[in-house]
OpenMM code with the backbone's topology and positions (N, CA, C; nanometers):
from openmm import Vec3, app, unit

residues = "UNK UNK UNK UNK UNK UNK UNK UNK UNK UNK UNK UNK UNK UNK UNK UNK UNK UNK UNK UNK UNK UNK UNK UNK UNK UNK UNK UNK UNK UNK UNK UNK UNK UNK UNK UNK UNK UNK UNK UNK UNK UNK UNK UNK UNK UNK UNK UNK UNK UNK UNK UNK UNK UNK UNK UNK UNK UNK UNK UNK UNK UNK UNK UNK UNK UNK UNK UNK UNK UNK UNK UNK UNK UNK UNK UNK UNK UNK UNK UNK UNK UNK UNK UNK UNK UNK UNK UNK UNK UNK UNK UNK UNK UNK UNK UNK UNK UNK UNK UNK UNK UNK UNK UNK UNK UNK UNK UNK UNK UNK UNK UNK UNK UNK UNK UNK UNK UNK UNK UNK UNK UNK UNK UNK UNK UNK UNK UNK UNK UNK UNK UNK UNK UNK UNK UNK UNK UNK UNK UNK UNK UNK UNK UNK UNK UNK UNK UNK UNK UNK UNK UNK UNK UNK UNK UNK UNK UNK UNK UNK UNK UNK".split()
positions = [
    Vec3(9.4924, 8.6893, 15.2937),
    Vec3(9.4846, 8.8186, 15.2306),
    Vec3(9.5569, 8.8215, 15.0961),
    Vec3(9.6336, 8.7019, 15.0501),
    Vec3(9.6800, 8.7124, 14.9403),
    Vec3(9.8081, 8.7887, 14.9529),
    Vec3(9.8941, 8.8034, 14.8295),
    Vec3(10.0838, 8.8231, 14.8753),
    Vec3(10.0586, 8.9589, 14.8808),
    Vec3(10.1733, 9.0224, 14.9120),
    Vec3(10.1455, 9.1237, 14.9794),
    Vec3(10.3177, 9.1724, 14.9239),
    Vec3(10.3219, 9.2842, 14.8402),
    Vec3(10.4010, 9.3604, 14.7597),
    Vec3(10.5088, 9.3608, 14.8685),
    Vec3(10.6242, 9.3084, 14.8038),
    Vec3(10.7984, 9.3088, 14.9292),
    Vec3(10.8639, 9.4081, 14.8444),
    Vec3(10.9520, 9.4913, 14.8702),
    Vec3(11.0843, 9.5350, 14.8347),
    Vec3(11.1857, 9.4765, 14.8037),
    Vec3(11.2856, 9.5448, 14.7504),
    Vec3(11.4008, 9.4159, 14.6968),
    Vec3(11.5053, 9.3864, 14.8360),
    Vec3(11.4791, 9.3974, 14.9393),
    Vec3(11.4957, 9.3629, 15.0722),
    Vec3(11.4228, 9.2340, 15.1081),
    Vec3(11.3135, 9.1951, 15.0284),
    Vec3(11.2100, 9.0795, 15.1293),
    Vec3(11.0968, 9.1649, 15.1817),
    Vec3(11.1105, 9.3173, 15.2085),
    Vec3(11.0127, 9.3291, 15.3211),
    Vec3(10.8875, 9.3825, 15.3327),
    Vec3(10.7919, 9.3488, 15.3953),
    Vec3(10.7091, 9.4304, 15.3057),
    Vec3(10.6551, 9.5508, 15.2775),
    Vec3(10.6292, 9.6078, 15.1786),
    Vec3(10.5928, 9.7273, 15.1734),
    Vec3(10.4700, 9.7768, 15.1180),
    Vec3(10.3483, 9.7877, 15.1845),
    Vec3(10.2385, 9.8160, 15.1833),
    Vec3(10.2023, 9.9243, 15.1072),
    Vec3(10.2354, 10.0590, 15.1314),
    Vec3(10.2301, 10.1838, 15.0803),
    Vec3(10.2918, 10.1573, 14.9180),
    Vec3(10.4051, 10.0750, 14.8846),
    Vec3(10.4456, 10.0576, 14.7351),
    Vec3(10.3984, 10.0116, 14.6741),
    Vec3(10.2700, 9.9139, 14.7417),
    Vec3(10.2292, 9.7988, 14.6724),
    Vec3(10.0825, 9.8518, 14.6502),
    Vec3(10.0256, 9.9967, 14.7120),
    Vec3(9.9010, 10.0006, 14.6970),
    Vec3(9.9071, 10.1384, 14.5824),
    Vec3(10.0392, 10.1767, 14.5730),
    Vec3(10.0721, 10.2545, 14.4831),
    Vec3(10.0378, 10.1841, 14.3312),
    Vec3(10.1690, 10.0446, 14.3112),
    Vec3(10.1685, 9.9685, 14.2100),
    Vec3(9.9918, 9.8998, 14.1663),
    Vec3(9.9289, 9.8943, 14.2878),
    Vec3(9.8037, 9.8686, 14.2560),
    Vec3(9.7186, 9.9238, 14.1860),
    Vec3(9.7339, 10.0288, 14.2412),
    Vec3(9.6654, 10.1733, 14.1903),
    Vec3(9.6847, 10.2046, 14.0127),
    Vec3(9.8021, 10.2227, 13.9949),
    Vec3(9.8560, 10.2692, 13.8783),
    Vec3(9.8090, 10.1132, 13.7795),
    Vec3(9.7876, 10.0024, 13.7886),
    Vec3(9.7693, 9.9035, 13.7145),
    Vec3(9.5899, 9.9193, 13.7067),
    Vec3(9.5264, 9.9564, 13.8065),
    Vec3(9.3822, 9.9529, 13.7890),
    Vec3(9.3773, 10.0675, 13.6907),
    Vec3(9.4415, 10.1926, 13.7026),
    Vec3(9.4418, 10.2993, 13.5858),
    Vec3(9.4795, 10.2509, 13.4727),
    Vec3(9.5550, 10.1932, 13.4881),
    Vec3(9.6660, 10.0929, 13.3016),
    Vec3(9.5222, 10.0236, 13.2525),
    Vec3(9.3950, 9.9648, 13.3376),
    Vec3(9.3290, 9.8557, 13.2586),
    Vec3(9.2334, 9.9335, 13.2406),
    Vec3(9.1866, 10.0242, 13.3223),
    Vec3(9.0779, 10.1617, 13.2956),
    Vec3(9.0920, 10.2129, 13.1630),
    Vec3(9.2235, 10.2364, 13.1246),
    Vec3(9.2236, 10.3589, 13.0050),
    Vec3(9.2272, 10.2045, 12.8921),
    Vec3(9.3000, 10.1057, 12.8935),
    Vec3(9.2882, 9.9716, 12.8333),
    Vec3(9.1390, 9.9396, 12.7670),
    Vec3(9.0789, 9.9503, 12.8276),
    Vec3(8.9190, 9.9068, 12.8907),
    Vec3(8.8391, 10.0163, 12.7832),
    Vec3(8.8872, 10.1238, 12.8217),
    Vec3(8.8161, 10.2732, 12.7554),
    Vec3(8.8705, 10.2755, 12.5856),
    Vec3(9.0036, 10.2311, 12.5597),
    Vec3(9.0438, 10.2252, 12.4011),
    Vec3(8.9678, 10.0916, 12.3312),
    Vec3(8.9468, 9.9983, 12.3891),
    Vec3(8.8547, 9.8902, 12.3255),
    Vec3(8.7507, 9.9064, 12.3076),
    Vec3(8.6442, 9.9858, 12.4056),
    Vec3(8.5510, 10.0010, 12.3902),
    Vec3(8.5592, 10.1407, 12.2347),
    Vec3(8.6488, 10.1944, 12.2725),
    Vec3(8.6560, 10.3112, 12.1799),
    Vec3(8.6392, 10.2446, 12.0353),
    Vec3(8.7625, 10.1549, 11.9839),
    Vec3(8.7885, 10.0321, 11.8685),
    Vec3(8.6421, 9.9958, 11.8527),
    Vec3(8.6067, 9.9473, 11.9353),
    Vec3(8.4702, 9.8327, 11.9071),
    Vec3(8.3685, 9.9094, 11.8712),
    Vec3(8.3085, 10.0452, 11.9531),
    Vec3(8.1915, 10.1603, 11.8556),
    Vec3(8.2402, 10.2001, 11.7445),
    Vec3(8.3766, 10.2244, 11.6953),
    Vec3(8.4304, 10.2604, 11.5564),
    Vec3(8.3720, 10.1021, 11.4940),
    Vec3(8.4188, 10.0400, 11.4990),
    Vec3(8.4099, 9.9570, 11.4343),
    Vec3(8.2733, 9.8745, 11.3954),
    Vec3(8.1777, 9.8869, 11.4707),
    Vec3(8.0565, 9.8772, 11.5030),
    Vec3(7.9617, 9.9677, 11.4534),
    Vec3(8.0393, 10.0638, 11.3642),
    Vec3(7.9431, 10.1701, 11.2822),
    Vec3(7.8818, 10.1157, 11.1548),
    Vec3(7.7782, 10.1225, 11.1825),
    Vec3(7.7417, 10.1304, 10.9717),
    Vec3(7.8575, 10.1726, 10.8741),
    Vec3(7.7938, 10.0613, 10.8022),
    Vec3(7.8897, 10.0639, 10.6711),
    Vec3(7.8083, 10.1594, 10.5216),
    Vec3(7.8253, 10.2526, 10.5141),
    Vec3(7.7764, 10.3263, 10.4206),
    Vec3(7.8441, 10.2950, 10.2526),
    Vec3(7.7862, 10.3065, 10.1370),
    Vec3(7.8705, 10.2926, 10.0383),
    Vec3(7.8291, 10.4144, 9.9740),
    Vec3(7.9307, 10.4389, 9.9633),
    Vec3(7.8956, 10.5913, 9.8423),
    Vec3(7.8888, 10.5917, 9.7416),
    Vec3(7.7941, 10.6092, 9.6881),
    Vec3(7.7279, 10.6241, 9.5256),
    Vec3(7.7427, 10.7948, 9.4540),
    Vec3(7.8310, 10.8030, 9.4022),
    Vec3(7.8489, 10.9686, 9.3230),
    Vec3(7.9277, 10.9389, 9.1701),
    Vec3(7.9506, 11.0069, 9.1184),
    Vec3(7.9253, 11.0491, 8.9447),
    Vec3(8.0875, 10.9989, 8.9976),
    Vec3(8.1458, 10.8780, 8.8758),
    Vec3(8.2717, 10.9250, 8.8745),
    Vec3(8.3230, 10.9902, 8.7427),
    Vec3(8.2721, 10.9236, 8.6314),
    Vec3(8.2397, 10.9681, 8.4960),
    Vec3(8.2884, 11.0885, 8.4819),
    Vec3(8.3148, 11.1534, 8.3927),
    Vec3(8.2859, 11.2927, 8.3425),
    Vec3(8.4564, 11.3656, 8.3941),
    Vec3(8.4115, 11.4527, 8.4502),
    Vec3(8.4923, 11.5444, 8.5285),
    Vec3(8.5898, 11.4571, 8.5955),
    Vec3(8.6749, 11.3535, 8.5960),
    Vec3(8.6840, 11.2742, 8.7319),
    Vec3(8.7745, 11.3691, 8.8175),
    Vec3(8.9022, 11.4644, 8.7991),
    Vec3(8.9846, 11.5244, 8.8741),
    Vec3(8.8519, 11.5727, 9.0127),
    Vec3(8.7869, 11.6662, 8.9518),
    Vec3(8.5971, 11.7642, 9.0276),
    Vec3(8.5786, 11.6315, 9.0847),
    Vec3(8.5315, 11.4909, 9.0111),
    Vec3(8.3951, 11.3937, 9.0920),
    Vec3(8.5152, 11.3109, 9.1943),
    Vec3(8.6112, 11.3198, 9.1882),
    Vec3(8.7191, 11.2498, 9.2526),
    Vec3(8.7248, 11.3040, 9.4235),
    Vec3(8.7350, 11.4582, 9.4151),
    Vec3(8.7289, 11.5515, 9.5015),
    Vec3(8.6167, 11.5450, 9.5714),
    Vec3(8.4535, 11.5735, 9.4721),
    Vec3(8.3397, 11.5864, 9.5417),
    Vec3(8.3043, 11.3834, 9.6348),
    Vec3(8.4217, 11.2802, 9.5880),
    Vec3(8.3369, 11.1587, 9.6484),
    Vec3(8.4730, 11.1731, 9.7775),
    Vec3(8.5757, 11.2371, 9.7748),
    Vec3(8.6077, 11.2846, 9.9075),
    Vec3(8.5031, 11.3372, 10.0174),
    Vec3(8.4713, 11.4117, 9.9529),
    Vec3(8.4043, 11.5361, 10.0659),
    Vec3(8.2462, 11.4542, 10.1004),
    Vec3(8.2194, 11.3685, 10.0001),
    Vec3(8.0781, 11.2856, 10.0403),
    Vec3(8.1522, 11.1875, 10.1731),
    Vec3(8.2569, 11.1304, 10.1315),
    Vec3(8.3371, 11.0590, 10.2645),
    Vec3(8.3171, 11.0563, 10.3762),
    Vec3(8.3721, 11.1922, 10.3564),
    Vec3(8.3996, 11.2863, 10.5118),
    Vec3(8.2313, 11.2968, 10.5756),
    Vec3(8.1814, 11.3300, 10.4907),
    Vec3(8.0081, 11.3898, 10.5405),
    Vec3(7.9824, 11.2315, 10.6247),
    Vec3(7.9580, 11.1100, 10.5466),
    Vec3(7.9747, 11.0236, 10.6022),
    Vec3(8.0291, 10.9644, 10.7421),
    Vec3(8.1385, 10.9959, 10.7586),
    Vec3(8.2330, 11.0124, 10.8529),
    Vec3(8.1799, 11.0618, 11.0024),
    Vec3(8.1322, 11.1753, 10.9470),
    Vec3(8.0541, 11.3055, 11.0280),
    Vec3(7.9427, 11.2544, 11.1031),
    Vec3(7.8788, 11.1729, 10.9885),
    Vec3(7.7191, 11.1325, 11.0630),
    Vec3(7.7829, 11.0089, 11.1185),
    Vec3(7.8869, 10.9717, 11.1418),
    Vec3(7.9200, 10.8709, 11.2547),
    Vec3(7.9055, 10.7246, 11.1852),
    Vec3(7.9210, 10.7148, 11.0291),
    Vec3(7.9455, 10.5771, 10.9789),
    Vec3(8.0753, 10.5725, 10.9099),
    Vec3(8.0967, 10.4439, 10.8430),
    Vec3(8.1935, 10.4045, 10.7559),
    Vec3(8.1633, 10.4354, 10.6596),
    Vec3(8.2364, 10.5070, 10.5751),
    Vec3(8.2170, 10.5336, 10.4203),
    Vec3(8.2759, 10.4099, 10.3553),
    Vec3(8.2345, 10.3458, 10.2156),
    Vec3(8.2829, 10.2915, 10.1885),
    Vec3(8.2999, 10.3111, 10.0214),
    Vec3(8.3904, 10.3838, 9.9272),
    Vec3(8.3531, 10.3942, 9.7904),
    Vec3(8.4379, 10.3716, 9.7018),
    Vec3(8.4093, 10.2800, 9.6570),
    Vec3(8.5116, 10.2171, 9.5352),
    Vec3(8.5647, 10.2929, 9.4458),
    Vec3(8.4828, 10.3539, 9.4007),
    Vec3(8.5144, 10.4701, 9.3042),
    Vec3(8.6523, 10.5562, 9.3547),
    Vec3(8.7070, 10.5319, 9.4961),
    Vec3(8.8148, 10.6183, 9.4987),
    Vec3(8.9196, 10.5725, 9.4969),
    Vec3(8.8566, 10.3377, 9.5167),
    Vec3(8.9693, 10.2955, 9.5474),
    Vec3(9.0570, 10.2059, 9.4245),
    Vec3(8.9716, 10.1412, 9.3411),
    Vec3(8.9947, 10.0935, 9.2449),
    Vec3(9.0496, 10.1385, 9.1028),
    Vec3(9.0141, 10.2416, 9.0693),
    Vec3(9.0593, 10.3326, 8.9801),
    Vec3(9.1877, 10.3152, 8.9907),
    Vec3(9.2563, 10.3595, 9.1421),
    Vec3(9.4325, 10.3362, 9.1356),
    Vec3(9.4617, 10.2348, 9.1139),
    Vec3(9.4194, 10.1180, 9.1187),
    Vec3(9.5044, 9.9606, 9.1190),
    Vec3(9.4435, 9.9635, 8.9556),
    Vec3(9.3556, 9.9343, 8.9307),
    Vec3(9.3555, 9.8657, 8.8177),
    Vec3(9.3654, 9.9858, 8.6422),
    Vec3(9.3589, 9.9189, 8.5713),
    Vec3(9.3947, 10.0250, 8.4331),
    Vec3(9.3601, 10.0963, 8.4231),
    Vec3(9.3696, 10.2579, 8.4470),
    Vec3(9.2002, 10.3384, 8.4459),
    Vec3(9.2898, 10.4881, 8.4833),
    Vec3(9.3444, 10.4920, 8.3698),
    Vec3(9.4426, 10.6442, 8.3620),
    Vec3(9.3229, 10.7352, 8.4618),
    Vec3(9.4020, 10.8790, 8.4560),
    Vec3(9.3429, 10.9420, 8.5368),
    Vec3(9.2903, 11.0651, 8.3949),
    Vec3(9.2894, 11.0511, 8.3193),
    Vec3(9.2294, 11.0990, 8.1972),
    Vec3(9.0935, 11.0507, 8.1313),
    Vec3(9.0761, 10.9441, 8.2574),
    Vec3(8.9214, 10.8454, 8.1605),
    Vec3(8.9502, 10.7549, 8.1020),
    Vec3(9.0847, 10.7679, 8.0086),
    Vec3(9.1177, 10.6129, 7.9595),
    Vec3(9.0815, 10.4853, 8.0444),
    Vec3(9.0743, 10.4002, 7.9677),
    Vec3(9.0031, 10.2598, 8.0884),
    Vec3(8.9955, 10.1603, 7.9568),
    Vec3(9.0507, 10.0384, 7.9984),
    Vec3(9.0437, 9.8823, 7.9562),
    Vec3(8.8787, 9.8845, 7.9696),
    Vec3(8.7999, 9.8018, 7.8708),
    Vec3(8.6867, 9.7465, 7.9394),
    Vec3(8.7456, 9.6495, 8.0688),
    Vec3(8.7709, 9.5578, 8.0407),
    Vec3(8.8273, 9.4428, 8.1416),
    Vec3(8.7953, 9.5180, 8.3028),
    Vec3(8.9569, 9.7186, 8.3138),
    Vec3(8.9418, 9.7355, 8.4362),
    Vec3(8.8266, 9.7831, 8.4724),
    Vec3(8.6787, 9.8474, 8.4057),
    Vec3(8.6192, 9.8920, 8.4068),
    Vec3(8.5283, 9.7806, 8.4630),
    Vec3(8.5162, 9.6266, 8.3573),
    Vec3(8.3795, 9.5385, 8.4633),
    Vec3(8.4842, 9.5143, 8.5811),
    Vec3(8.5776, 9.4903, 8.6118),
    Vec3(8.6678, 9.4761, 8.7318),
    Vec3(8.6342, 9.5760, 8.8059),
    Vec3(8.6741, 9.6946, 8.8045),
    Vec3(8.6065, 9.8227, 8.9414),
    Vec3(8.4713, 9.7903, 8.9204),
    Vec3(8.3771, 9.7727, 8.8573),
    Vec3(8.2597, 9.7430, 8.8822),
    Vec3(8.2079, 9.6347, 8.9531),
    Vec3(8.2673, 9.5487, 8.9284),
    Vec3(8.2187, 9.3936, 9.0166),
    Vec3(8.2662, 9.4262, 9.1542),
    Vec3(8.3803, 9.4655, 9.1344),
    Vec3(8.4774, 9.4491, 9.3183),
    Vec3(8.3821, 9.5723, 9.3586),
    Vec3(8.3066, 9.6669, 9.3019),
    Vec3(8.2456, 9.7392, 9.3975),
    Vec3(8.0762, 9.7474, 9.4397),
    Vec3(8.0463, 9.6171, 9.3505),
    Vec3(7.9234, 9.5425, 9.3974),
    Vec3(7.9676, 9.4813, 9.4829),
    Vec3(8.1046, 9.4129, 9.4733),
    Vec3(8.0602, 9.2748, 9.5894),
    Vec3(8.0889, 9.3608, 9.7171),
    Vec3(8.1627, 9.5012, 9.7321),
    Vec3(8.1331, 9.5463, 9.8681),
    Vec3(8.0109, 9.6334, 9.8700),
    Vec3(7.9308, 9.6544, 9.7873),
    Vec3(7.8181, 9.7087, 9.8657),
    Vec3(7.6949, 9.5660, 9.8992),
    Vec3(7.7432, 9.4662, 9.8753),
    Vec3(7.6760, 9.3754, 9.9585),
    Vec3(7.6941, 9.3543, 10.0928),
    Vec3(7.7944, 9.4407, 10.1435),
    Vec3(7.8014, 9.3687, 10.2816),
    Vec3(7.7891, 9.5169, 10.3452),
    Vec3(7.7668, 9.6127, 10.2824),
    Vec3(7.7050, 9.7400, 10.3498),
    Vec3(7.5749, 9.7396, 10.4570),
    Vec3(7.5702, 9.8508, 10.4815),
    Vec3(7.4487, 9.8224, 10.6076),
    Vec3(7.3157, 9.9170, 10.4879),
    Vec3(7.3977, 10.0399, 10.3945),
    Vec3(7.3053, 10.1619, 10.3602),
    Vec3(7.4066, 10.1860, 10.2337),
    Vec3(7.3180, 10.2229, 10.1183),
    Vec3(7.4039, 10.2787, 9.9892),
    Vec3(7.3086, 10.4911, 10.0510),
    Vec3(7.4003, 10.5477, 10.0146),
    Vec3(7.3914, 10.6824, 10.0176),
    Vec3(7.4103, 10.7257, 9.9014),
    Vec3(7.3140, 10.7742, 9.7966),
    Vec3(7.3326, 10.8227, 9.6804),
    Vec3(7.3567, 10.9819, 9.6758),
    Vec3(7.4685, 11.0264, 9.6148),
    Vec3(7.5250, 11.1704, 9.6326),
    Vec3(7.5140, 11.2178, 9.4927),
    Vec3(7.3770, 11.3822, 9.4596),
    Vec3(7.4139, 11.4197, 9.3212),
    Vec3(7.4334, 11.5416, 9.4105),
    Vec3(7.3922, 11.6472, 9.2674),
    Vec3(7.4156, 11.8001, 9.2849),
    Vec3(7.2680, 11.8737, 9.1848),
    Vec3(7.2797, 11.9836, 9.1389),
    Vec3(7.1981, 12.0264, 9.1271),
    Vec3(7.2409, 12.0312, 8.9764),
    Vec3(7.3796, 12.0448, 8.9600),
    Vec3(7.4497, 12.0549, 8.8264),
    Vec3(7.3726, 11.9605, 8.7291),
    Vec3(7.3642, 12.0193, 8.6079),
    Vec3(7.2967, 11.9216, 8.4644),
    Vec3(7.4030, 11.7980, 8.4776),
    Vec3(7.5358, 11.8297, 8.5074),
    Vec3(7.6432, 11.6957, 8.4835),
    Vec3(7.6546, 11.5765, 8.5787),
    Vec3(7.5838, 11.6292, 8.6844),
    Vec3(7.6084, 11.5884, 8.8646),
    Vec3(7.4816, 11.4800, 8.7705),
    Vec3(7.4252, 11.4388, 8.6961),
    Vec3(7.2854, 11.3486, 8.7202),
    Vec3(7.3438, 11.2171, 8.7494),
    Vec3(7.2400, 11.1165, 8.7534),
    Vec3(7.2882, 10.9756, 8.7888),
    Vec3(7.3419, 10.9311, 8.6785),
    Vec3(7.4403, 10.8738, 8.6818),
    Vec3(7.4696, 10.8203, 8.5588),
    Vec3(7.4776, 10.6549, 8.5459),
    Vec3(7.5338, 10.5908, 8.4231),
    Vec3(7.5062, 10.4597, 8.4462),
    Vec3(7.5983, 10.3348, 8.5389),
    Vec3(7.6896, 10.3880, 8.5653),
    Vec3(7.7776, 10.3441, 8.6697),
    Vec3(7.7081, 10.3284, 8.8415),
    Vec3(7.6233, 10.4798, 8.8568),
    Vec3(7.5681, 10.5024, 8.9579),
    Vec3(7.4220, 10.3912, 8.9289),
    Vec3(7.3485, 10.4282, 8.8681),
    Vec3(7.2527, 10.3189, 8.8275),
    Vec3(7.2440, 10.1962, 8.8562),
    Vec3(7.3396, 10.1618, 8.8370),
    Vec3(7.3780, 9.9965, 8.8333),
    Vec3(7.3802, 9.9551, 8.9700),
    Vec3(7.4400, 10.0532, 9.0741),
    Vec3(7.4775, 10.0453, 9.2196),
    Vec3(7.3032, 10.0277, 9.2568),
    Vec3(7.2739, 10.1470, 9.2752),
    Vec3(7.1340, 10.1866, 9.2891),
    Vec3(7.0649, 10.0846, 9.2491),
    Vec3(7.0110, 9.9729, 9.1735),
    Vec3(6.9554, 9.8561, 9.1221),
    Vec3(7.0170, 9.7588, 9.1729),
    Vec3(7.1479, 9.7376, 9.1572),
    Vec3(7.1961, 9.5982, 9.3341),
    Vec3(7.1338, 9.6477, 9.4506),
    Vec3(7.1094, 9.7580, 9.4661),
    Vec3(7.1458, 9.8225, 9.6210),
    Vec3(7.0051, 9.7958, 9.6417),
    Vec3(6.8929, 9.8018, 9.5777),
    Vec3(6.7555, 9.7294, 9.5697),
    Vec3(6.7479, 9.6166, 9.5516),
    Vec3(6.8059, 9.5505, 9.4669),
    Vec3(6.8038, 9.4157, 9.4428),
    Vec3(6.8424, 9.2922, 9.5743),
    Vec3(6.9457, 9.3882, 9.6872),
    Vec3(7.0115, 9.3007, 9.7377),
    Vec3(6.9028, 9.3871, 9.9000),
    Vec3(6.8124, 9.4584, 9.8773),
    Vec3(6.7694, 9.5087, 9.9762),
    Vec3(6.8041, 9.6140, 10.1019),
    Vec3(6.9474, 9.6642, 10.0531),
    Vec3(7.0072, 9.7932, 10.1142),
    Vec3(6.9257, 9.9211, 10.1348),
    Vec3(6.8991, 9.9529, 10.2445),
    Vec3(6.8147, 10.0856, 10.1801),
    Vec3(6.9056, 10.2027, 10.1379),
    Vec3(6.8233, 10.2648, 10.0707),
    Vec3(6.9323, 10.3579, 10.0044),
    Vec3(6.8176, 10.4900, 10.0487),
    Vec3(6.9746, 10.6033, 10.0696),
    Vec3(6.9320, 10.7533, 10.0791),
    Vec3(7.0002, 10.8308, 9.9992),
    Vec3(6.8871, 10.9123, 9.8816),
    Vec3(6.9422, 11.0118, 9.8048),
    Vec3(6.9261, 11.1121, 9.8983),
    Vec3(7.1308, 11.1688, 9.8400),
    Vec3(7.1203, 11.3281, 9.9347),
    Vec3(7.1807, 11.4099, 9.7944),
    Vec3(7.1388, 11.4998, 9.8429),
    Vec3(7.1710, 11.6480, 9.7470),
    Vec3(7.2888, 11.6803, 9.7894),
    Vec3(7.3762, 11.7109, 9.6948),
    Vec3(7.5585, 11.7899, 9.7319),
    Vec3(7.4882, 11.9254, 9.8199),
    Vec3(7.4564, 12.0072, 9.8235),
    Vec3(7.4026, 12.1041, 9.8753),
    Vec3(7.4346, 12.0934, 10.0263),
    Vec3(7.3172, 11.9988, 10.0259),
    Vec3(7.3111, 11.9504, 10.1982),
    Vec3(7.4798, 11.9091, 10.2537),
    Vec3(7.5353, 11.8127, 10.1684),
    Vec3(7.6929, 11.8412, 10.1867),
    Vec3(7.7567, 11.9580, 10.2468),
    Vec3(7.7475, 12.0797, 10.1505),
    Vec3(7.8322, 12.1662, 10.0958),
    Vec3(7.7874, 12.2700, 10.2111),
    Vec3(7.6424, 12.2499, 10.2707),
    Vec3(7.6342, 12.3615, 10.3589),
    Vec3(7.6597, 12.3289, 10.5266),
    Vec3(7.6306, 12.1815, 10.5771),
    Vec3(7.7124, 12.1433, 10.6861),
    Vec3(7.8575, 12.1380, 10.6383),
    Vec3(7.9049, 12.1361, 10.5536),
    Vec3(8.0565, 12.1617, 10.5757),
    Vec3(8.1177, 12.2624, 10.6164),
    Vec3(8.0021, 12.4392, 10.5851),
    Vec3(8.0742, 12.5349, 10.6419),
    Vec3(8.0578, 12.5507, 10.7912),
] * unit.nanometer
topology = app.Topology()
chain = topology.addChain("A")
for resn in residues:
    res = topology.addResidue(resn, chain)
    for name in ("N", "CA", "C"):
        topology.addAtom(name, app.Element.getBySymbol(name[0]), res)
């Protein structure tokens, strides 16, 4: 029958040991349930977000938040350079920009929409919201490299958010 749970006497104790049993099959249950949890997170599409950073950036900084989140929502990974590179490399928060950091955030954010599953292109209705050439460029890898891509309207955003 296999050992059989003793007390610190030697003796044995059945009822302690089916207790300790018990509580360890629950420890690998909820164990069991957080991996699986990890592994569907992680196992989501990788989305890259394509939105205006140009222009406005304090406004397009905000609106490639809230494209994020939407992302998020429909149950993938957002993934957008545009929010992440700007901080590391030269690229005041006024627009100033090195060429150098500028093909630099640009390359480092081709080479991750190659390993995306979907580019998601985000405008608005605004004359300023159009594609611009930063976005362009994505949009033409994102074909080139065979991603499919979905244009969404800020709208559609802005009204599942309320």
């Amino acid at each position: 029958m296999g050992s059989m749970y003793r007390n610190s006497e030697g003796f044995s104790d059945p009822t302690a040991g089916k207790a300790i049993s018990n509580a360890m099959r629950e420890y690998k249950e909820k164990q069991r349930a957080i991996h699986r949890r990890r592994l569907e997170i992680k196992g989501r599409k990788k989305v890259y977000v394509i939105s205006r950073f140009s222009g406005d950036i304090p406004e397009n900084v905000k609106k490639a938040q809230t494209y994020g989140r939407y992302v998020i929502r429909k149950r993938c990974i957002p993934v957008a350079s545009h929010l992440l590179y700007p901080q590391m490399l030269d690229m005041a928060a006024d627009g100033a920009e090195t060429a150098e950091a500028r093909e630099l955030g640009t390359m480092f954010g081709l080479a991750l929409l190659a390993v995306c599953d979907e580019a998601w292109c985000f405008t608005s209705g605004d004359s300023e919201d159009v594609i611009s050439e930063g976005m362009k460029m994505e949009l033409e890898e994102a074909g080139r490299l065979g991603i499919p891509i979905k244009m969404i309207k800020g709208e559609e955003v802005w009204k599942e958010k309320r």
